[in-house]
C-alpha positions as CSV (number, residue, x, y, z in Angstrom):
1,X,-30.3,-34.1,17.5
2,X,-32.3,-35.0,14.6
3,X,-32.9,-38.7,15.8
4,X,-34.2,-37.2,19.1
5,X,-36.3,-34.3,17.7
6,X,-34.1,-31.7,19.6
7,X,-34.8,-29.4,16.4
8,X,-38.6,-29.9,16.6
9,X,-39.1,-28.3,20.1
10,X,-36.8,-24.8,19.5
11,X,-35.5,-22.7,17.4
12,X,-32.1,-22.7,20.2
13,X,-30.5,-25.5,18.5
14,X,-31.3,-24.9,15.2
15,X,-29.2,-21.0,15.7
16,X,-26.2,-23.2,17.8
17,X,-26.0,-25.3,14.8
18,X,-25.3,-23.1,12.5
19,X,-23.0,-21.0,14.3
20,X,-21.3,-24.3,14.9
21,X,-21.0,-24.6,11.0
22,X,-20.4,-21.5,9.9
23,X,-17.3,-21.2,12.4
24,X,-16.2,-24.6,10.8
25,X,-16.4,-22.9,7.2
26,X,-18.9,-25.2,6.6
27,X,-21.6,-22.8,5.2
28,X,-23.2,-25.4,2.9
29,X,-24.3,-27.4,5.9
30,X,-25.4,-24.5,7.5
31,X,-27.2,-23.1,4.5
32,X,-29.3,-26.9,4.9
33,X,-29.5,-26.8,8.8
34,X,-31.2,-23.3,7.8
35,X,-33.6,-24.5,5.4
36,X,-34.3,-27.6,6.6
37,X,-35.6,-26.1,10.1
38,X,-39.2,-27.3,10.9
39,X,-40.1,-24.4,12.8
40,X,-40.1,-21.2,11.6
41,X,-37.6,-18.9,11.3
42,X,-36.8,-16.1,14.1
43,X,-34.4,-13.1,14.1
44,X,-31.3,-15.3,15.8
45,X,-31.9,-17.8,13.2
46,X,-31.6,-14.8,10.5
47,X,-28.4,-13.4,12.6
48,X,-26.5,-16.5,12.6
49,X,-27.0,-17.1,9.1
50,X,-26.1,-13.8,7.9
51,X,-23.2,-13.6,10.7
52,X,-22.1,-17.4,9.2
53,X,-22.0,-15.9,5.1
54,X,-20.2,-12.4,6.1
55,X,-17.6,-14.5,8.3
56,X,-17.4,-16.6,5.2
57,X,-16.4,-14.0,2.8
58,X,-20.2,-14.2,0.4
59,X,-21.6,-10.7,1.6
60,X,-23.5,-10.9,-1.7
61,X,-25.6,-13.7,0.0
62,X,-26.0,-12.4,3.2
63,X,-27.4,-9.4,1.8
64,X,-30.3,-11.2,0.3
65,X,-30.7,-13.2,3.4
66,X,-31.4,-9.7,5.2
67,X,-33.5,-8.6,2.4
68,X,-36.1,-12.0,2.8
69,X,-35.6,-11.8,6.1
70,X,-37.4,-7.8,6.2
71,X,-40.0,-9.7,3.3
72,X,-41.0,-12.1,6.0
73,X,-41.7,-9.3,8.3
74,X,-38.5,-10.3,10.8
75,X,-37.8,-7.2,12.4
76,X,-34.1,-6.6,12.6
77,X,-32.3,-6.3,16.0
78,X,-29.0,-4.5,17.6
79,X,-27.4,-7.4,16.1
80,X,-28.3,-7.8,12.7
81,X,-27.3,-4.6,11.6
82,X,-23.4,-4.9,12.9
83,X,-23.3,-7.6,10.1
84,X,-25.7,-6.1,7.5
85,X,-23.7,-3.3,7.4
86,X,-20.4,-5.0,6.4
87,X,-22.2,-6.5,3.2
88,X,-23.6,-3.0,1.5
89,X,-22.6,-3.2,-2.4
90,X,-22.4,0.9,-2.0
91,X,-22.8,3.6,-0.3
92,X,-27.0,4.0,-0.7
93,X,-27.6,0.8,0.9
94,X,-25.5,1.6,4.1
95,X,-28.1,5.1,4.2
96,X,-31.1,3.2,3.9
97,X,-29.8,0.6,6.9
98,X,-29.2,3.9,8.8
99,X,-32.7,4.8,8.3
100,X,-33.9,1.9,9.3
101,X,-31.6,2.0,11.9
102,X,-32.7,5.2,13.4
103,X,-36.6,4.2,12.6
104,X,-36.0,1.4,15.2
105,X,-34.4,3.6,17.5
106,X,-31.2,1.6,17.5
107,X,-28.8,4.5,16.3
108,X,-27.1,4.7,20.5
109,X,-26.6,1.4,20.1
110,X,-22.3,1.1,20.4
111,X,-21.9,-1.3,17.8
112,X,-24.1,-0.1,15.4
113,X,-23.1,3.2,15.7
114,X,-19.4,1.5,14.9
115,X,-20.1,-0.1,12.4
116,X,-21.8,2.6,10.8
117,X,-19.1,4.4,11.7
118,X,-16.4,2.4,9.5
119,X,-18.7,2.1,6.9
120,X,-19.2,5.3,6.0
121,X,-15.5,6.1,5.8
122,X,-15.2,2.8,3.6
123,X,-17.2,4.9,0.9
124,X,-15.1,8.0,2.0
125,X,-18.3,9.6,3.7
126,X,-16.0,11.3,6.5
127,X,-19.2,13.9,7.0
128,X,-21.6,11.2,7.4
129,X,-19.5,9.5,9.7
130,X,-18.6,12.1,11.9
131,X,-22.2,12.7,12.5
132,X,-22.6,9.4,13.8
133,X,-19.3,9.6,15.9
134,X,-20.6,12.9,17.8
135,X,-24.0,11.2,18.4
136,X,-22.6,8.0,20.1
137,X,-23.4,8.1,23.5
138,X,-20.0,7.0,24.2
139,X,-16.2,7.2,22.9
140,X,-13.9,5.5,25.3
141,X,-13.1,3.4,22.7
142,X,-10.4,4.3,20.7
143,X,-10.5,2.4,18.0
144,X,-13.5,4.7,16.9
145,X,-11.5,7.5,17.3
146,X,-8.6,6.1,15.3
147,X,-10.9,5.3,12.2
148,X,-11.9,8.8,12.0
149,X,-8.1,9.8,11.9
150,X,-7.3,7.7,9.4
151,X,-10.6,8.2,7.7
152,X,-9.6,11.8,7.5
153,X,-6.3,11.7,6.5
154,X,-6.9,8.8,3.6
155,X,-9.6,11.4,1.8
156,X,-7.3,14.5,2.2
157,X,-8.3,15.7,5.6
158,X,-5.4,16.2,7.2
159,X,-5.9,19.3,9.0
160,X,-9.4,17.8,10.7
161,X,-7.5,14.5,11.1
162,X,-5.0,16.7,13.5
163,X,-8.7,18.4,15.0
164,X,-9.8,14.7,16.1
165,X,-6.4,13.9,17.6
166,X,-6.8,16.8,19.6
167,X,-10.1,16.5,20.8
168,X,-9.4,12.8,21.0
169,X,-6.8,13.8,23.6
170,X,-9.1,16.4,25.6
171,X,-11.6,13.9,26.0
172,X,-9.0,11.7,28.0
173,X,-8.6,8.7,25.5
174,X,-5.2,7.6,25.6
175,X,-3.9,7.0,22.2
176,X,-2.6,4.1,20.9
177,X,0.4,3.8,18.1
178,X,-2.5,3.2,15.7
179,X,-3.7,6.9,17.1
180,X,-0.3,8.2,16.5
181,X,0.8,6.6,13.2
182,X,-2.6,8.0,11.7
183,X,-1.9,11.4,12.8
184,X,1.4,11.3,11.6
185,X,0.6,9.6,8.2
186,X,-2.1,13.0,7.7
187,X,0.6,15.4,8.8
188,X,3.1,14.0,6.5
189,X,1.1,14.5,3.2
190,X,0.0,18.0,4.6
191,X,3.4,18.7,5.1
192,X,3.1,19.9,8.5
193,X,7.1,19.4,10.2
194,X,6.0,21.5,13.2
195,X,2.9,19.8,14.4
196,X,4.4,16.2,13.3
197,X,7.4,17.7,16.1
198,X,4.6,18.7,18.7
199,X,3.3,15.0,18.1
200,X,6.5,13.6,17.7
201,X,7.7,15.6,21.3
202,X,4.2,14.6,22.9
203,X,5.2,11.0,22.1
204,X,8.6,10.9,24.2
205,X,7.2,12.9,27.0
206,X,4.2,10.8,27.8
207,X,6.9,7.8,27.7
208,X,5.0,5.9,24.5
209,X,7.5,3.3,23.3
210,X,8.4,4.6,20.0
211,X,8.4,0.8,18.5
212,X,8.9,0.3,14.5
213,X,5.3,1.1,13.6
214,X,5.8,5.3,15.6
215,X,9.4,5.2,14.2
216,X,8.7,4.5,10.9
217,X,5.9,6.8,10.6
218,X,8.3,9.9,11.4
219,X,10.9,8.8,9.3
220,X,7.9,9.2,6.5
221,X,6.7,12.4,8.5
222,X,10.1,13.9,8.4
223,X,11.3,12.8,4.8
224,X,8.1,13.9,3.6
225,X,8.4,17.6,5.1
226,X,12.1,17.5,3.4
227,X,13.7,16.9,7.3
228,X,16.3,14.5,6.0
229,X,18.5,15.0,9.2
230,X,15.3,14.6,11.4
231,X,14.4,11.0,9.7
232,X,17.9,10.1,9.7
233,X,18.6,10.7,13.8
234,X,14.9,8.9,14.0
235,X,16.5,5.8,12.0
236,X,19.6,5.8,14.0
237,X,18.3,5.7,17.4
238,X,16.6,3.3,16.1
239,X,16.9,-0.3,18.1
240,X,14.7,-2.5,15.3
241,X,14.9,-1.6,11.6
242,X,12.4,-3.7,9.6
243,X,12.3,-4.0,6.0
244,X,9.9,-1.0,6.4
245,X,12.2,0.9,8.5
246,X,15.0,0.9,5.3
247,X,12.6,1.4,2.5
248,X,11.4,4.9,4.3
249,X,14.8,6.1,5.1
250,X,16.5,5.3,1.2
251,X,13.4,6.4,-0.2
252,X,13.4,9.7,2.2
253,X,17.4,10.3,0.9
254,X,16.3,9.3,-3.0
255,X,13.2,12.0,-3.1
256,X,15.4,14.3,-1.7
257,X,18.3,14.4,-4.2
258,X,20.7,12.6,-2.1
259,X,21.7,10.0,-4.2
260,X,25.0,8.8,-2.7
261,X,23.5,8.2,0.6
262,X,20.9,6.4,-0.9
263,X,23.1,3.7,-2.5
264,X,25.3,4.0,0.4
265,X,22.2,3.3,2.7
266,X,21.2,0.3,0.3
267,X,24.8,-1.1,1.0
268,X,24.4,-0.6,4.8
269,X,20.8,-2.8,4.6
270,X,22.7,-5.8,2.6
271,X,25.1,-5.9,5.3
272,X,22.7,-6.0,7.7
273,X,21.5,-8.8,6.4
274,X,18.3,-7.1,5.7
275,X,16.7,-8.9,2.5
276,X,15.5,-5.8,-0.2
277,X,12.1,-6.0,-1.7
278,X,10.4,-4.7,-4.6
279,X,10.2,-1.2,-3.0
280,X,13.8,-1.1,-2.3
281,X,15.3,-2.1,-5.6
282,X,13.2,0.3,-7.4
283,X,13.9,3.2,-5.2
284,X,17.4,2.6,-5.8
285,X,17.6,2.3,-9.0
286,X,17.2,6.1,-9.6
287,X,19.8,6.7,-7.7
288,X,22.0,4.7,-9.9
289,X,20.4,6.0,-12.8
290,X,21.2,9.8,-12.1
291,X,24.9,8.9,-10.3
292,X,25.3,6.9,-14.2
293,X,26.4,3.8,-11.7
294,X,26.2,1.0,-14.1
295,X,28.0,-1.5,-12.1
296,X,25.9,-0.8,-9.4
297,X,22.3,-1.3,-11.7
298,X,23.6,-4.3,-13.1
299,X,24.2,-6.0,-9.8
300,X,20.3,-4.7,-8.4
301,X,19.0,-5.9,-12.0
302,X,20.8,-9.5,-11.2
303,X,19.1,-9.6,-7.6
304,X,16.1,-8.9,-9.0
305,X,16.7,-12.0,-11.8
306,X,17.7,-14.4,-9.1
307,X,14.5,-13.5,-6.7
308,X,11.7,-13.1,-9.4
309,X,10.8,-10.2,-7.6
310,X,8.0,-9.4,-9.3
311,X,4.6,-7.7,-7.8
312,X,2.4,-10.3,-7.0
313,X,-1.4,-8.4,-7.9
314,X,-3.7,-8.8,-10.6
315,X,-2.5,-6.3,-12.6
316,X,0.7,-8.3,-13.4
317,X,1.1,-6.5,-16.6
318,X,1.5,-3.1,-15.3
319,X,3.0,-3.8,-12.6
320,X,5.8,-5.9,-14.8
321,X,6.0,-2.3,-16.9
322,X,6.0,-0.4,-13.9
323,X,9.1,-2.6,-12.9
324,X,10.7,-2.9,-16.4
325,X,10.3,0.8,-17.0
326,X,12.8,1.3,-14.3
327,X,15.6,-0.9,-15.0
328,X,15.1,0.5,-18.9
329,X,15.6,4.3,-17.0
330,X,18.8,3.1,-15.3
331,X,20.4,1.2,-18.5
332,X,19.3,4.5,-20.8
333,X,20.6,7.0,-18.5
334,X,23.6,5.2,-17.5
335,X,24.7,4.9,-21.2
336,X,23.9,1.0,-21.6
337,X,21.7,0.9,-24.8
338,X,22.4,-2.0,-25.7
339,X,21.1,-3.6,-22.6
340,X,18.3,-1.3,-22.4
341,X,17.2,-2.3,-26.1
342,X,17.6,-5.8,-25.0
343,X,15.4,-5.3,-21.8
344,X,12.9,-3.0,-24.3
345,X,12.4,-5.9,-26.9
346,X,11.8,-8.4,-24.1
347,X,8.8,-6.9,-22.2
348,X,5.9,-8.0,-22.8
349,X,3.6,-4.5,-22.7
350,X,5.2,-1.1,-23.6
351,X,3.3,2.0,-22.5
352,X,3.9,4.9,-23.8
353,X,6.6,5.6,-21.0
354,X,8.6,2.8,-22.2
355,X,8.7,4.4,-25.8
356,X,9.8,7.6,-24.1
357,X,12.8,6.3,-22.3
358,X,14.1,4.7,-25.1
359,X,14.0,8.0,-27.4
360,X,15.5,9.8,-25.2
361,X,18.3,7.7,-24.3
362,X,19.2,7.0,-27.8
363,X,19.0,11.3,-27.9
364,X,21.3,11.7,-25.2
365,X,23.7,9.5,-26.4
366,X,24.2,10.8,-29.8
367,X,21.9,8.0,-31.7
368,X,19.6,10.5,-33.3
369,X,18.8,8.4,-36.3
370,X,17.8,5.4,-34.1
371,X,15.6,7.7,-32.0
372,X,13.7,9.1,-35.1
373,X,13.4,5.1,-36.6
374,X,12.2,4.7,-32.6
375,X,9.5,7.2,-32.9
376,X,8.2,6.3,-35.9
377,X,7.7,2.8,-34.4
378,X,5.9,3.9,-31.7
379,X,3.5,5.8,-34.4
380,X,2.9,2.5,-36.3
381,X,2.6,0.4,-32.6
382,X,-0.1,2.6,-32.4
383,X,1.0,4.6,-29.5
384,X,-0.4,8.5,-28.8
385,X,3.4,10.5,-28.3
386,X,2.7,12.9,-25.4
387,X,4.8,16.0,-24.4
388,X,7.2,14.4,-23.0
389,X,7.6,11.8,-26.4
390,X,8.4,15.4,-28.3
391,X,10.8,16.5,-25.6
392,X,12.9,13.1,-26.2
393,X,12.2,13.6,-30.5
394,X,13.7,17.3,-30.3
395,X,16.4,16.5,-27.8
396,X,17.8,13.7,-30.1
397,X,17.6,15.7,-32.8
398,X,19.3,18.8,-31.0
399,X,22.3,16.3,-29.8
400,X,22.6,14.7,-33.6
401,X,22.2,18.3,-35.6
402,X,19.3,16.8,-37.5
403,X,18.2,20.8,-37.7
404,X,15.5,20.3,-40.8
405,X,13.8,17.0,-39.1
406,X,13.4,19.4,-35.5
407,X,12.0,21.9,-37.2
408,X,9.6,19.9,-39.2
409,X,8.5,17.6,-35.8
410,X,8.1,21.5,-34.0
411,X,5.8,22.4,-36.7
412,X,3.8,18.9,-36.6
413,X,3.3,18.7,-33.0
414,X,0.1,20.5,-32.6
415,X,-1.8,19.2,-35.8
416,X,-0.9,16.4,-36.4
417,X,-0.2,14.6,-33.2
418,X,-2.5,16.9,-30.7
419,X,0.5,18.2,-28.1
420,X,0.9,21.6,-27.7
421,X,4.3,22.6,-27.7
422,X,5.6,24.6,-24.6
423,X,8.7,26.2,-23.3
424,X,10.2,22.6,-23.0
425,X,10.0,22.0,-26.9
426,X,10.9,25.8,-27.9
427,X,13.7,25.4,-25.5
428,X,15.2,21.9,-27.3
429,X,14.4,23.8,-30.6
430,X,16.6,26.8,-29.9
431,X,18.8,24.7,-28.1
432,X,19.6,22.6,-31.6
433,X,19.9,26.3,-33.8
434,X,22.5,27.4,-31.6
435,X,24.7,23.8,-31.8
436,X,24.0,24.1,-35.3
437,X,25.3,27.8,-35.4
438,X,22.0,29.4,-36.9
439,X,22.0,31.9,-34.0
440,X,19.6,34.4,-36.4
441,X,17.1,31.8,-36.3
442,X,17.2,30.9,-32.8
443,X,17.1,34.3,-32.2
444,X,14.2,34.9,-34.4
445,X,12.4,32.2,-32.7
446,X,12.5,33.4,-29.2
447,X,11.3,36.7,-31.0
448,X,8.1,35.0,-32.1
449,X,7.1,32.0,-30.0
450,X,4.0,32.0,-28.7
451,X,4.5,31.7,-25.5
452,X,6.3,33.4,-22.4
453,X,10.3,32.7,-22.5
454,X,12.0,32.2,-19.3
455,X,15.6,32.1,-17.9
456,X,16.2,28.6,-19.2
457,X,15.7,29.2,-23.0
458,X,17.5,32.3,-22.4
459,X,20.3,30.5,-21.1
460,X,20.5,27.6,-23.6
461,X,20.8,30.8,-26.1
462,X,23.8,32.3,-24.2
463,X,25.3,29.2,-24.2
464,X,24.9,28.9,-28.1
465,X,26.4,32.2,-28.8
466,X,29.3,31.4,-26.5
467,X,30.3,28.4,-28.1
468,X,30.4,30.6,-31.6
469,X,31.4,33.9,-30.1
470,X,28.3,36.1,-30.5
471,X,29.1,38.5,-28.5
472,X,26.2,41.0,-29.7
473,X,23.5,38.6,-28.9
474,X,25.1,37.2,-25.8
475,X,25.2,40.4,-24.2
476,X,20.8,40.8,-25.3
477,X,20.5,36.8,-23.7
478,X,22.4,38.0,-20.8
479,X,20.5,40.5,-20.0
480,X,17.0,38.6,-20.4
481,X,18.9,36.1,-18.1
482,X,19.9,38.6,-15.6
483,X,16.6,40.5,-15.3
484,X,14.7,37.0,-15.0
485,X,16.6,35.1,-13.0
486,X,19.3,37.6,-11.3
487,X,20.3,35.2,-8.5
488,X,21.7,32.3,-10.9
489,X,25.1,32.1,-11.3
490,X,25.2,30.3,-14.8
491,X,24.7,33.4,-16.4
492,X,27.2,35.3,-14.8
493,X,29.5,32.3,-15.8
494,X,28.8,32.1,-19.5
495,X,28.7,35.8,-19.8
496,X,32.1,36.1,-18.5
497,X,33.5,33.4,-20.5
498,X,32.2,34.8,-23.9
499,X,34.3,38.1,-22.7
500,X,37.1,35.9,-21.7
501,X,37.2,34.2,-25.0
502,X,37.7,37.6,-27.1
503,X,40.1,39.3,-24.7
504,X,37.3,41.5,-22.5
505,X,38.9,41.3,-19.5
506,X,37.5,44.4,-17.8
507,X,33.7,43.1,-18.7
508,X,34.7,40.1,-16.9
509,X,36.0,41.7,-13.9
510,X,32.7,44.2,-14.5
511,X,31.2,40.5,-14.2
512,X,32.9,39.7,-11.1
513,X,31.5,43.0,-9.3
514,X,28.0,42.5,-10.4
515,X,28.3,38.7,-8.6
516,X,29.4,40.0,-5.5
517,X,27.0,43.2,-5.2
518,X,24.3,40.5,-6.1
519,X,26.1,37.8,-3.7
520,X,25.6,35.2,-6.0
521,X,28.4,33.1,-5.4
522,X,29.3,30.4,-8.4
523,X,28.3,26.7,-7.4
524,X,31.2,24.4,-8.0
525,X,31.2,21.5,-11.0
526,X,30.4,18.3,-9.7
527,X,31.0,15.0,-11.0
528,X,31.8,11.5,-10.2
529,X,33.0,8.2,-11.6
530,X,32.1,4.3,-10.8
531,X,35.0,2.2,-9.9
532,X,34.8,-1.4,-8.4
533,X,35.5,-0.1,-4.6
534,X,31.8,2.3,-5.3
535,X,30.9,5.6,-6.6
536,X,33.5,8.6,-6.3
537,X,32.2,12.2,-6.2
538,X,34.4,15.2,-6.9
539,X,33.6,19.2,-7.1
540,X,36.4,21.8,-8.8
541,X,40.1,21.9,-7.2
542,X,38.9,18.4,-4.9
543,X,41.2,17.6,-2.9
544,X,39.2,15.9,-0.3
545,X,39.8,12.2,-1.8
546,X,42.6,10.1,0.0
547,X,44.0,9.6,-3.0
548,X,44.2,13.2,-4.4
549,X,47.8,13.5,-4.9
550,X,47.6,10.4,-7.1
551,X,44.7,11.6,-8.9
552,X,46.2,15.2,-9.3
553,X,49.7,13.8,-10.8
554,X,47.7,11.7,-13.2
555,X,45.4,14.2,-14.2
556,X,49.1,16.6,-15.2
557,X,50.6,13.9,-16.8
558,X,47.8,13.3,-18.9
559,X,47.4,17.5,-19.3
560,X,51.2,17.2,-20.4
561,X,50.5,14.2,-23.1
562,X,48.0,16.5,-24.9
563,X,50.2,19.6,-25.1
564,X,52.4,18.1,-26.6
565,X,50.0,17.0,-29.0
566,X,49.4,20.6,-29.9
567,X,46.1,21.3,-27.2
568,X,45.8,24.1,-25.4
569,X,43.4,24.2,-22.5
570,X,40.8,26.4,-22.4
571,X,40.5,28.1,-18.9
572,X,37.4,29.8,-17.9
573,X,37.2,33.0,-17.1
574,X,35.3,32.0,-13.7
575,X,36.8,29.2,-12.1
576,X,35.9,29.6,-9.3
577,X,34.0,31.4,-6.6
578,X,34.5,35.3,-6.7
């Protein structure tokens, strides 16, 4: 073309040559077919320059191709704008290319009016944007009308997200599963179960295959409105489960409290065959975390080893805490210090979340001392202790009687550290006076703290003048309990076992009445124990295990061993519901 002067006579082959390049990813040699051009430059030369930059990820340049191309005086045209638009730095540029836009008398134009569209809800201008939407001469397509659902519901508006699938739907577009997983996605954070239904019932009657995409945006719908059972039957019926599919469903069952079935769902994924990610493990190591499932975190901490699964972003370093913090949560709570310490030390960044799990571990376990030497590290590391540091100080110190060190750190909170205590820290504070027997002084302090008490530091004071047979002040935290909280049957329980304890038997059947005119019914003791077959769960009198006539004639004989070593089992005076 050059040898025959093919670029001399028009500007045509100048524009198909750099289109040519730019499609290659050759921008360079379109940036020099560009300046090289004899003739000068018109607006197709400008758009396929521009087009060639955007399409080549350097919007940076094609916005200062647009800007010599308006020095020049090269008036912009329908298609200049489409690619201007997606190389705006912020949101005052895309205004001023609106108002040049309308100035030309360009804004009906379809694909301006798009792009306008999606750029406006880029900078989370949903306002802006619906303006533009109502003034496009048409909507047929719906990809318009699923950016401004999903526009809406990524900036909060999930009740106008629900208004544009509606009008959407009068307007006789036919929705798409985009349509649908965007309306469901809004309905789900506004926690709106019975229109995510009506959507969800709309879906099966117009015959819509659900697919994974519309089924795994109702297992988040439903788990996120608390539906368990809904997002369960969803995940069953289910055909094709994607790794998607399983991350909603254990993650649904974790946020919910259900912690066996979400280990018991991660099991059911493995022998699908299903390969867990990032999101899985750390959703499931909660659940092994509160079920105290060592066995169980050990084996997700070794997949986790063996895959390197790591986030793979730029911000490695929180991520890697983010990850770390978690596996340091499930060793802590499952009793494993050691391992967590050995996991602490090796992490690269602590935050101050790290710290925190490590204090309160070592406090819930009894290692009060090593808590307090843990704190004070985090003070020379450096490290501001927040609320929830002083919750873990005071707990350890509750758990190892360190009374004088509580009081001193409940004193220092506020000025020295900044943290205002609140019923969280008073509550740990009574808490350790009553272990330690100094009832007065707990007493005293609920008297005098500054701020509103509630049923819980009432209760952890009942609980202290059980244990050393107070039955004056029980019967005052009892009835601060009762007239706070009159529904909870804790109260009931520990009132009627400080009367059992002294020989009160007609309080405790006065107890008894109260429950049943109240119809608070008591919730049985739950617990559970990790053997190599998985986790067992039992509640009071069990006999639901396969194996409970085993376990009962072990649990006598062992009963047996310690009388005649002299014990003498303490039975409650409630053991049971009334």
């Amino acid at each position: 073309m050059l040898r025959c002067g093919h670029l001399d006579l028009s500007p045509v082959p100048t524009t198909s040559l750099i289109n040519m390049y730019s499609k290659c990813n050759s921008i360079s040699n379109a940036l020099s077919v560009f300046y090289t051009s004899p003739l000068d430059h018109n607006v197709f030369a400008y758009n396929a320059i521009i087009a060639g930059l955007i399409a080549n990820d350097l919007p940076k340049s094609a916005f200062e191709f647009y800007f010599k191309m308006r020095l020049v005086g090269v008036i912009p045209d329908k298609f200049t704008f489409p690619c201007v638009l997606k190389a705006c730095k912020n949101e005052v540029d895309v205004k001023k290319i609106h108002g040049l836009v309308f100035k030309l008398g360009l804004e009906v134009d379809l694909f301006i009016g798009s792009a306008l569209l999606h750029s406006y809800l880029m900078y989370r201008m949903v306002d802006f944007a619906l303006d533009v939407f109502e003034d496009l001469p048409e909507r047929e397509d719906v990809v318009l009308w699923n950016a401004m659902i999903n526009g809406y519901a990524q900036t909060g508006g999930f009740g106008s997200a629900l208004m544009v699938f509606r009008w959407m739907i009068e307007d006789g577009v036919i929705p798409n599963k985009f349509s649908i997983t965007g309306v469901l996605s809004a309905l789900a954070n506004y926690g709106e179960v019975y229109n995510g239904k009506v959507i969800h019932g709309f879906v099966i009657k117009k015959g819509f295959d659900l697919g994974v995409a519309i089924s795994n945006a109702l297992i988040d719908m439903y788990g996120k409105c608390s539906c368990v059972a809904d997002a369960f039957e969803v995940f069953q019926t289910m055909d094709d489960k994607d790794i998607f599919s399983w991350n909603s469903i254990i993650c649904v069952h974790e946020q919910c409290g259900n912690h066996e079935g979400t280990l018991g769902l991660f099991k059911r994924m493995l022998s699908a065959r299903v390969r867990p990610d990032l999101v899985t493990v750390t959703t499931t190591l909660p659940a092994c975390a509160h079920l105290a499932a060592l066995r169980h975190g050990r084996e997700i901490h070794g997949y986790m080893i063996v895959n390197g699964l790591r986030k793979d972003t730029a911000d490695i370093e929180y991520d890697d805490t983010y990850i770390d913090n978690a596996i340091l949560d499930m060793y802590a709570k499952c009793g494993s210090m050691r391992e967590a310490k050995l996991i602490f030390d090796m992490m690269n960044f602590k935050d101050v979340a790290s710290w925190n799990i490590m204090i309160k571990g070592y406090g819930m376990h009894g290692f009060g001392i090593k808590a307090l030497e843990l704190f004070s590290d985090m003070c020379k590391a450096e490290l501001r202790p927040d609320d929830v540091t002083f919750v873990g100080v005071l707990s350890a110190c509750s758990h190892s009687g360190l009374v004088k060190q509580g009081r001193e750190f409940l004193a220092h909170m506020q000025p020295k550290y900044g943290v205002v205590p609140s019923i969280e820290h008073y509550t740990s504070v009574i808490d350790m006076l009553g272990r330690a027997g100094q009832l007065e002084a707990a007493y005293e302090l609920l008297l005098t703290m500054p701020i509103k008490t509630n049923s819980v530091v009432w209760r952890a004071f009942l609980a202290a003048c059980r244990i050393h047979g107070n039955d004056d002040l029980a019967k005052v935290a009892a009835k601060q309990v009762l007239d706070l909280e009159p529904d909870h049957c804790g109260s009931y329980v520990i009132l009627s076992n400080v009367y059992g304890q002294t020989g009160r038997y007609e309080e405790v059947l006065e107890i008894r009445d109260a429950m049943k005119l109240q119809n608070v019914r008591k919730t049985p003791g739950c617990s559970w124990i990790e053997l190599h077959n998985g986790v067992h769960v039992f509640i009071t009198a069990d006999k639901s295990h396969p194996e409970a006539n085993l376990i009962y004639a072990g649990l006598n004989s062992l009963t047996a061993r310690l009388c005649e070593h002299g014990y003498t089992p303490e039975s409650d005076a409630l053991e049971s519901s009334p």
